[in-house]
N, C-alpha and C positions, 0 to 999 in steps of 0.2 A: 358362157355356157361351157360345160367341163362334158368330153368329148368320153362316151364309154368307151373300153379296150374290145377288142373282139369277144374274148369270153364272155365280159359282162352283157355284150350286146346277145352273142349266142343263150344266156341263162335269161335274157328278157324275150326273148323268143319262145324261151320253152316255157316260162310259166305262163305265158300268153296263148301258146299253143294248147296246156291245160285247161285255160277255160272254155276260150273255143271248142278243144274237141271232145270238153265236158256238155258243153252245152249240145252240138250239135253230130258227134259222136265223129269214126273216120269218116266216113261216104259225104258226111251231110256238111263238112267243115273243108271250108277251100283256102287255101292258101295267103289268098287276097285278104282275108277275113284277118290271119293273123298277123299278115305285116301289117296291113294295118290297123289292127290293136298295140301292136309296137311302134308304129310311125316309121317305119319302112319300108322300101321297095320290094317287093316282090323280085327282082334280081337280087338283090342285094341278101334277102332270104336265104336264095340258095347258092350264095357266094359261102354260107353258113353251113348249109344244110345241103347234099345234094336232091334231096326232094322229099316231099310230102312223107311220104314211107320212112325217113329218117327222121322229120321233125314229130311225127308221132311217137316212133320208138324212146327219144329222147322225150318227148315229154311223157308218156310211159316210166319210162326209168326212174325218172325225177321223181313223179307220182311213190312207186312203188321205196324209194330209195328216202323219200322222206317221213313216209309209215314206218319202215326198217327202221330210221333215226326217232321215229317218236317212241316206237315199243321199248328199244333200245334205251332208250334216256330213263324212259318212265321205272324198267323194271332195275336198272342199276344198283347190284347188292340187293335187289330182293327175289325171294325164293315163293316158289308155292300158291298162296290165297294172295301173300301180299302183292307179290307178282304179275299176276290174275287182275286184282282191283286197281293197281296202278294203271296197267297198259289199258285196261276197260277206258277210265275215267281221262286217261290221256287218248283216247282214239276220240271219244265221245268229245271232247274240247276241241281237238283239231275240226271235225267234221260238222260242229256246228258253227263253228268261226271261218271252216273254207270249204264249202261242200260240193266246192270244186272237184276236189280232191278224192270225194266219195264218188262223184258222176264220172269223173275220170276213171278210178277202176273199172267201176262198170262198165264204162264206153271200152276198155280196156278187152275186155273178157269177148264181148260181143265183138269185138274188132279182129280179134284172136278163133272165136268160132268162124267168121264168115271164111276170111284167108283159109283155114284149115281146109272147109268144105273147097274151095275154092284152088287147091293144094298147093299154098303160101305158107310155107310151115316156117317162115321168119319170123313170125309174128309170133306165134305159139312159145316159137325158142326160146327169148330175148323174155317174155314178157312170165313162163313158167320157170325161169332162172332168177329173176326175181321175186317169185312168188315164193318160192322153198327159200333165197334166204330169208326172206320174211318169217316163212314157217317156222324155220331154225332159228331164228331171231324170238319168236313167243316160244318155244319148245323146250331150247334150252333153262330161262328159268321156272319154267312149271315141271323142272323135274326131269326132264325129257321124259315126260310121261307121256304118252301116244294119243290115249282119250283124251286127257286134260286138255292136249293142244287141239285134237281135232272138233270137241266140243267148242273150245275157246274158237276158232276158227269160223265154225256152224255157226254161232250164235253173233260171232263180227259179221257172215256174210247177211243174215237174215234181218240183222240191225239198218245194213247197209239198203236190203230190197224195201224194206218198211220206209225209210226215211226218202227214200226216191222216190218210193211211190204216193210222200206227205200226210203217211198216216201220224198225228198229232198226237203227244206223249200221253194223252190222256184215254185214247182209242182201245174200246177192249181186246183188238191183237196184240198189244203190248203186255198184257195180264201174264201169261207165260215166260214171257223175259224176268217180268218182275219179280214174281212167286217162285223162279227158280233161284233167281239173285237171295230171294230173301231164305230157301230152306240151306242154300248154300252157308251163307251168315248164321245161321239158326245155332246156339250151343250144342257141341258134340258133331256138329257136323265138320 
């Protein structure tokens, strides 16, 4: 049996901690739950992590820091529409192959309002410092065009709410996604 190094064990933490507290969001997802989804101690946890509030942020990060890396890849040397329908088409393959990853934001955000109300402003910090470079990450090759990005942004987050909520590609809330996809595509435009 070939024995992980700490990091490697820390990086099987976090994406462990992903789904858990995708599934079950911060409140609802205990600790226990995630060592043992890694086959760990619960000490041994937070020989890693010193608690809970760090093993979220870290897997927060990760979340956000592997979108960063997919829009990244996708729009590489391209500019504008192509830019646009790259990262589209690469968000939409990640998050039907790990839709962990899409419940994670979410659980993300909702994690981030409760703290706030609650005047935790760690959460907030850590997690809107990844979110702008995210932003700057689609912004840049759409031009840094302001609407272009914030449009592209609207329409990733509204992607995101419909698919959590399981409405099926075929559901007429989707008609509006479609039809602006397609006037966007449309000659002259």
């Amino acid at each position: 049996m070939v024995r992980m190094s700490a990091e490697e064990r820390r990086e099987s933490v976090i994406r462990a901690a992903v789904k858990e507290f995708a599934r079950g969001g911060y409140h609802g997802t205990s600790t226990e739950a995630i060592a043992k989804r890694v086959g760990v101690s619960q000490p041994y946890l937070f020989r890693l992590f010193p608690g809970k509030k760090a093993i979220f942020l870290a897997a927060a990060e990760w979340c956000m820091e592997t979108t960063i890396r997919t829009f990244g890849d996708a729009s590489k040397g391209l500019e504008g529409e192509e830019a646009l329908h790259a990262m589209a088409n690469a968000y939409t393959q990640v998050i039907a192959e790990q839709p962990e990853r899409l419940l994670m934001q979410l659980q993300m955000y909702i994690a981030v309002g409760a703290a706030e109300q609650e005047g935790d402003h760690e959460f907030g910090e850590a997690v809107r410092a990844s979110w702008m470079r995210l932003w700057d990450t689609v912004h840049l090759p759409l031009g840094a065009d302001v609407e272009e990005t914030t449009t592209f942004m609207a329409y990733g987050m509204l992607i995101n709410c419909l698919i959590a909520m399981g409405f099926p590609s075929d559901h007429r809330v989707w008609e509006g996604i479609y039809e602006s996809s397609r006037r966007k595509d449309a000659p002259g435009k």
